[in-house]
N, C-alpha and C positions, 0 to 999 in steps of 0.2 A: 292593488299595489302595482305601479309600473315597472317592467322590466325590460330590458336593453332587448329588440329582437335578435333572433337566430338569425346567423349568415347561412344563406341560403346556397353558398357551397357543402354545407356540412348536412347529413340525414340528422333527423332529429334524434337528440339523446346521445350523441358523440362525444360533442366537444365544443365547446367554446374557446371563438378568439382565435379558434388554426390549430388548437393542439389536437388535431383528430385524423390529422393527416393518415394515408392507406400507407406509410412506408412504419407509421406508432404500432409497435404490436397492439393484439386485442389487449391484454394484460394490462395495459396502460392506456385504455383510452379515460377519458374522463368522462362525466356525465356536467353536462349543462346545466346553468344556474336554473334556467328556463325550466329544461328536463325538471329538477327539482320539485320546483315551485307546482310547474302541471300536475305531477302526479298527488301533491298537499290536494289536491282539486276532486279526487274519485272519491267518488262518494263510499263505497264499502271499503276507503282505504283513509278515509278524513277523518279527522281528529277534533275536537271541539275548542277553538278559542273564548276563554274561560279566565285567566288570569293575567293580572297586570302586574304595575315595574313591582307595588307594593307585594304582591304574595310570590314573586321571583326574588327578592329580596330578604323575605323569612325562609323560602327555601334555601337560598343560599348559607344564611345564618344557619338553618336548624343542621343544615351536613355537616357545617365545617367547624362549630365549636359540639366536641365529643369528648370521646375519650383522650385525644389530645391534651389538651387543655388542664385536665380533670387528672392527669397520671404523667404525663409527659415530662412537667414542668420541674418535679421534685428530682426524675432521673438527670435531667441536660447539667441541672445546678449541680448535684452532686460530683458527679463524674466527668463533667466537661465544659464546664463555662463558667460555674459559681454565679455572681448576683449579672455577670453580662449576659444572661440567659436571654432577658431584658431584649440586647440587641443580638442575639439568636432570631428569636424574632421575628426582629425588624427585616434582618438578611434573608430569612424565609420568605417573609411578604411582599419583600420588592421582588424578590423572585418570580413571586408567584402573581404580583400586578405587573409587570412585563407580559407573561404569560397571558393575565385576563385584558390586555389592553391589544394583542392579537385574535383573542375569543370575542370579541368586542365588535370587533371589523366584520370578521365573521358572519356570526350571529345577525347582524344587521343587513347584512348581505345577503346571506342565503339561511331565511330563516322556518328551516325544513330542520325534523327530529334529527337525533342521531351525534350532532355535538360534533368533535374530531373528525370521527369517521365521514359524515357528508360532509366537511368543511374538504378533506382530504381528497373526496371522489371530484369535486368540482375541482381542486390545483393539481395533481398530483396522479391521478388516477386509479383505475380500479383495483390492482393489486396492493399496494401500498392504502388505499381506504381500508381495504379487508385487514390486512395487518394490523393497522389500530383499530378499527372495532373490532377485532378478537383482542387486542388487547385492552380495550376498555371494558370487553365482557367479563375476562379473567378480573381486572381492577375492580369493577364497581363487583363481582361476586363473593371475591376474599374479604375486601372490604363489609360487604354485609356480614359473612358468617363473622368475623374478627370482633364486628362492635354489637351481634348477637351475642355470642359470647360472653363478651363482656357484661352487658346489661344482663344477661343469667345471673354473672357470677354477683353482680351489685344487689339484684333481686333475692340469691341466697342468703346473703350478708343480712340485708334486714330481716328475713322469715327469722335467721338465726335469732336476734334478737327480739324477737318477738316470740320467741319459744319453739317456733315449729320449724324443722329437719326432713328438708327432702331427702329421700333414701339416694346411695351412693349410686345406683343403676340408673340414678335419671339424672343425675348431677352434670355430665360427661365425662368425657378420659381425663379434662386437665386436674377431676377432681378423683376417679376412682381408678381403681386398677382391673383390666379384664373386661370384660364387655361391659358398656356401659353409653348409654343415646341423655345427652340434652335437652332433656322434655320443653324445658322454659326457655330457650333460644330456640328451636324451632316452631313451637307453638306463638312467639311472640311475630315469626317470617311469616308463618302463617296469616295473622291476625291482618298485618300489613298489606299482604299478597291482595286482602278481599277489601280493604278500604281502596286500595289506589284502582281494582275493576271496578267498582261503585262511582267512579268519578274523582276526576284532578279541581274541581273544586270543593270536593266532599276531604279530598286529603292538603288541599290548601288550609280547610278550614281546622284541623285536624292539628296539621304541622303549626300554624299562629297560636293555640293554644299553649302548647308544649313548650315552643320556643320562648311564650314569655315567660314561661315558669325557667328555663334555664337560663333565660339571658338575666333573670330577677337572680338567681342564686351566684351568675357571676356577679353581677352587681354587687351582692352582699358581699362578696368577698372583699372584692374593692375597696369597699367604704368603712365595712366594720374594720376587715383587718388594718385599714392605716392609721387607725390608734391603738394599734401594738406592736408597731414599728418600730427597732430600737436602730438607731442611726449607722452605730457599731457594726452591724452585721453584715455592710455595702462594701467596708474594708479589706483585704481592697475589693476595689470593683469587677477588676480582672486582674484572677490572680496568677501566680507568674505560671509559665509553663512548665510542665512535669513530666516531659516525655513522650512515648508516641503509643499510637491508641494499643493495646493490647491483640494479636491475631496473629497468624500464621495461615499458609496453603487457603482454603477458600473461604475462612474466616476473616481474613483480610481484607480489607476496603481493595477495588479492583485498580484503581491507581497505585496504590503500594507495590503490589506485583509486577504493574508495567514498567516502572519507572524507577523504583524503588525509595520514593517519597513517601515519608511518612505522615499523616494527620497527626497533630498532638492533640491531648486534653490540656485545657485552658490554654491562658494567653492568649494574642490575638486569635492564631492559628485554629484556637479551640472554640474559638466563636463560631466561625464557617464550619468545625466539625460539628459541633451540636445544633447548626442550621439543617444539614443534612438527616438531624433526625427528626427534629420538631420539626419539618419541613410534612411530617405527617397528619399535625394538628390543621393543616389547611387544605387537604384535599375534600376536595367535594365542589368547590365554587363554579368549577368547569361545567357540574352536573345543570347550573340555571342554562347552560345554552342548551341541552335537552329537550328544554320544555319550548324551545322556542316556537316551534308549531301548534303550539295552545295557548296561544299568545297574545292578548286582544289586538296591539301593537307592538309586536317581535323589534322591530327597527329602533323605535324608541327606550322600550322596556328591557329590553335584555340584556344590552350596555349600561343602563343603569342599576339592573341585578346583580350584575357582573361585582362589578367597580364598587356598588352600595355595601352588598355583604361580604364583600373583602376588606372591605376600609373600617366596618364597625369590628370586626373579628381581630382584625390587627391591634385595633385602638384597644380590643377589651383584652389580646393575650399579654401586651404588653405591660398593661396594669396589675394585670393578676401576678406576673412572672416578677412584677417590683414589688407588690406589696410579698409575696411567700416569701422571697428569699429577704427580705427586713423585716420579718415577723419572726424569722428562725435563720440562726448562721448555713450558709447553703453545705456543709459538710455534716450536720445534722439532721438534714431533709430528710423525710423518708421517701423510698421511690415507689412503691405501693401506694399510696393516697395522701401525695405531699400536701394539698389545701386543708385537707377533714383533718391530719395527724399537725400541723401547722398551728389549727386554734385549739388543738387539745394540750399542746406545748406551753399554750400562751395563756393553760385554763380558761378554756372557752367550750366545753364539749358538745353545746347544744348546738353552735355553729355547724359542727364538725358533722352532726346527725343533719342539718338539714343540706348540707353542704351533698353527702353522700345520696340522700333524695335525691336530692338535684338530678344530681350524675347520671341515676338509674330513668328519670323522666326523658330527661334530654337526650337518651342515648335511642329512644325510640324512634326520633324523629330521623337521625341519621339513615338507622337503618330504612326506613321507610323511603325517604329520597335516593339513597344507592340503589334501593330495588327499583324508582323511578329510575335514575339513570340506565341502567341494564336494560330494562324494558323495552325503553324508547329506543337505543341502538340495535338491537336485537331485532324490532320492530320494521326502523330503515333498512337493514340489513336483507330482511326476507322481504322487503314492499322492492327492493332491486335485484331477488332473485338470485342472492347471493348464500342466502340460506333459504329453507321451505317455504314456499310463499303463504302456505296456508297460516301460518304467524303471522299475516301481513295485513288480518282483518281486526275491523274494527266489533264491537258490543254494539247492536244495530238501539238498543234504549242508551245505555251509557253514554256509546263512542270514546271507549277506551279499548289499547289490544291488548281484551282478556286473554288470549289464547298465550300470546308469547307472556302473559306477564303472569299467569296461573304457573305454567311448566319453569319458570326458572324461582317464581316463588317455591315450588314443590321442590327444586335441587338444591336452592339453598336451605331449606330447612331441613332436609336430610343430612347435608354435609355438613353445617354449622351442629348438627347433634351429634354426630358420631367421629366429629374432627379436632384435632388440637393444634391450635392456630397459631403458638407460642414464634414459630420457627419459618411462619409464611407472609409477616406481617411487610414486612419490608419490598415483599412483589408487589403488594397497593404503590407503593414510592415508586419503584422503580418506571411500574405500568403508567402512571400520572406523569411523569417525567419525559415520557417516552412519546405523548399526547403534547405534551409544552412543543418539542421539539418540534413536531408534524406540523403542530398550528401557524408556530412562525415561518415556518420555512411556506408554507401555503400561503400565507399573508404577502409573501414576497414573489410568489411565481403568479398569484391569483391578480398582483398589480400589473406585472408585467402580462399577463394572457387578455386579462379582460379589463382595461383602464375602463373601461367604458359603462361599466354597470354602473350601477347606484350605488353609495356608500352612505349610509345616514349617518354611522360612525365610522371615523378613518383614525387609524394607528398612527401617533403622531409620529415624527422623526424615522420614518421611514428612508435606506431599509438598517441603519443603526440600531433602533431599536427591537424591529427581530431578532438581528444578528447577537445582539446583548441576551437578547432572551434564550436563544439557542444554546449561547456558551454557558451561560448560567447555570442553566438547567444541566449539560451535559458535564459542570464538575459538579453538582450534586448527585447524577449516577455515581461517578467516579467514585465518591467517598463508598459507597453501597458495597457491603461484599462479596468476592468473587462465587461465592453460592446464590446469590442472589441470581447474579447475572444469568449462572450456570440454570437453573428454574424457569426463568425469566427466556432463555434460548431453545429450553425445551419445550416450554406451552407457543412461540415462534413456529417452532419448527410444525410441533401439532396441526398447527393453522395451515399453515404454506399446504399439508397433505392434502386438510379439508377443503382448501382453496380448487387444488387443481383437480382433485377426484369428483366435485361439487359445485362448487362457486360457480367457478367458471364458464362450467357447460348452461348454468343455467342462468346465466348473467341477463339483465333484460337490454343494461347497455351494450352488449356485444352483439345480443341477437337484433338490435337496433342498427350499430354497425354494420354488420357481415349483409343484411337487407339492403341497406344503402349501398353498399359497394356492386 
């Protein structure tokens, strides 16, 4: 791959472009594209290039249709948008293709592990990298235990009918009262933890499997359900507004507080609110620029991952969210398993059983790529010194990093068994959002520091469309409530400790700096 050389005013691993200047605190110096790329290059630090745009692509698909999709779609209808759920949607996904159309540039640019986080170290610099990958660690962790979780509770559901009753003591809290661990959500982290040290294309071939088993049951839904559509049920389409969201003190969306704006249910207004939830049915897509340093062609494939499994997920929740709410009036939905309780309405119950399969296959696969995502951050993070470096090695037969991807498989399967995740789920939102912002705003500093590099893919309508993707993203925090944030400032604050007591001292970019100087 060719890259723009180092200016030879700068020691290597500073800065590109001039931002590395002796008056830039250490804190903020950035690490070079260059820096980057060299260190993809150590052998007890390299990674195997192993998958193309095709298996970036099913990973993209198998994170981002989950439990969204599967549960989401029966709540938005009911309580905040009716049959415009539709263009709920729609608002989430442009959202969130602004966002991948700056991961795009990225990616293509500087295509090293780590996502956000190294995208950030090269504009932005090293404080501010650390801050989002600790906040992609907290995201992609929650997010695994949450659709662990979940896929327990799917997994109980059929033993039940099957006759057999796990005892309440393995069930977890959200099921029993008093002590009580998660056996089948942590043992399922487990399982995952040991395919993805075995090799990234041992869990490509893993995740293709899965994924067409659940992209088949969305499908089904699609098709079967549009002949039990009754026309009636779209009336209206959006219906009128009813008010403003229900909340008070830090239940409250954090713009209500500031401003004293209220978000309604329905009506236009209620669209952009139930964007800000469903906006959860689509995180994961950022997870393909992770993989980009196992990449056979990162520059070509990864923009095409990007953009591919964002554009099939849109087109399928779109369908799914028209055919449910015209299969069933959207104030009869249930919000528990609006698709499965949908064809059992419409007497169709077999749909309904395989529909609920589905749900419980598909939800493996999520989990499986969030724990890729964390990995691979976690990974960057310690190969720059910013956490243990001894995480920073690779599996000398695999060439995967067992080390960091064993120990955070082991913490999420403890905390996904003994956690109740009812009331955390919305920090994934927040933490993804918070990743949107960083990206665009680095798409725009990374133009102006370094015009010079190579761009395979370039962010059209620069710098407008950052700029649209930053505001975007930043009134969908807004809507998020003020306990979110309040969570969300306290695992912040965590980081900033861990930074300056750690990070810091053992930065490789700074002790690269302070050498030069």
């Amino acid at each position: 791959m060719e890259v723009a050389s180092v200016s030879e005013r700068e020691p290597e691993g500073r800065s590109g472009g001039g931002s590395g200047r002796k008056s830039r605190p250490a804190y903020l110096r950035t690490k070079s594209i260059e820096q980057s790329i060299k260190d993809t290059e150590e052998p007890e630090h390299a990674l195997t290039r192993s998958l193309s745009a095709l298996d970036l692509t099913v990973f993209g698909v198998g994170v981002i249709i989950g439990t969204g999709i599967f549960v989401l779609t029966g709540a938005v209808a009911k309580e905040q948008a009716g049959p415009a759920t539709a263009l709920a949607f729609v608002v989430a996904g442009i959202v969130c293709a602004l966002a991948a159309l700056c991961y795009a540039e990225f990616a293509s640019t500087v295509p090293v592990a780590g996502s956000a986080y190294t995208f950030s170290y090269a504009s932005l610099g090293e404080l501010p990298a650390w801050t989002i990958g600790w906040d992609l660690v907290l995201e992609f962790a929650l997010g695994t235990a949450v659709v662990a979780v979940g896929w327990s509770g799917y997994i109980r559901a059929l033993l039940a009918n099957a006759g057999v009753e796990l005892p309440a003591a393995l069930s977890g809290p959200d099921v029993a009262h008093g002590f009580s661990f998660d056996v089948l959500s942590a043992a399922l982290v487990l399982v995952l933890t040991a395919i993805l040290v075995l090799g990234m294309k041992l869990s490509a071939r893993v995740t293709s499997v899965v994924v067409a088993v659940k992209v088949a049951v969305v499908l089904l839904v699609i098709i079967a359900g549009s002949f039990f559509v009754d026309p009636a049920n779209y009336r209206p389409f959006i219906p009128e507004a009813k008010g403003s969201i229900s909340g008070s003190g830090l239940t409250a969306p954090l713009i209500q507080l500031m401003s004293g704006y209220q978000p309604t249910t329905f009506g236009v207004e209620g669209i952009f609110t139930a964007a800000a939830v469903v906006f959860f049915a689509f995180i994961g897509f950022d997870i393909v620029a992770t993989a980009a340093e196992e990449t056979r062609n990162p520059q070509r494939d990864v923009p095409r991952g990007i953009l591919g499994s964002l554009f099939i997920c849109t087109v399928l929740y779109v369908g799914v969210s028209v055919v449910v709410t015209g299969m069933q009036k959207y104030t009869e939905l249930s919000v528990d398993a609006p698709l499965a309780d949908a064809f059992k309405a419409t007497g169709h119950p077999f749909y309904a059983g395989v529909i609920s399969f589905g749900a419980a296959v598909g939800l493996t696969t999520v989990c499986m790529i969030l724990l890729l995502g964390q990995s691979r951050v976690f990974f960057a993070m310690s190969r720059d010194g910013l956490l243990p470096r001894v995480f920073s090695g690779v599996h000398p037969r695999f060439r995967t990093p067992y080390r960091s991807t064993i120990l955070l498989g082991v913490i999420i399967a403890i905390v996904s068994g003994f956690t109740s995740i009812s009331q955390l789920a919305a920090l994934v939102n927040i933490g993804t959002l918070f990743a949107f912002v960083v990206v665009a705003l680095g798409v725009l500093i990374l133009r102006r520091t370094r015009p010079d590099l190579p761009r395979a893919f370039r962010t059209p309508w620069v710098p407008v469309l950052p700029v649209v993707s930053v505001v975007a993203s930043l009134w969908l925090m807004l809507n998020l409530p003020a306990e979110t944030w309040l969570r969300f400032a306290v695992w912040m604050a965590i980081g900033f400790i861990v930074y300056f007591l750690y990070g810091r001292r053992h930065s490789r970019v700074t002790e690269a700096g302070t050498r030069g100087e």
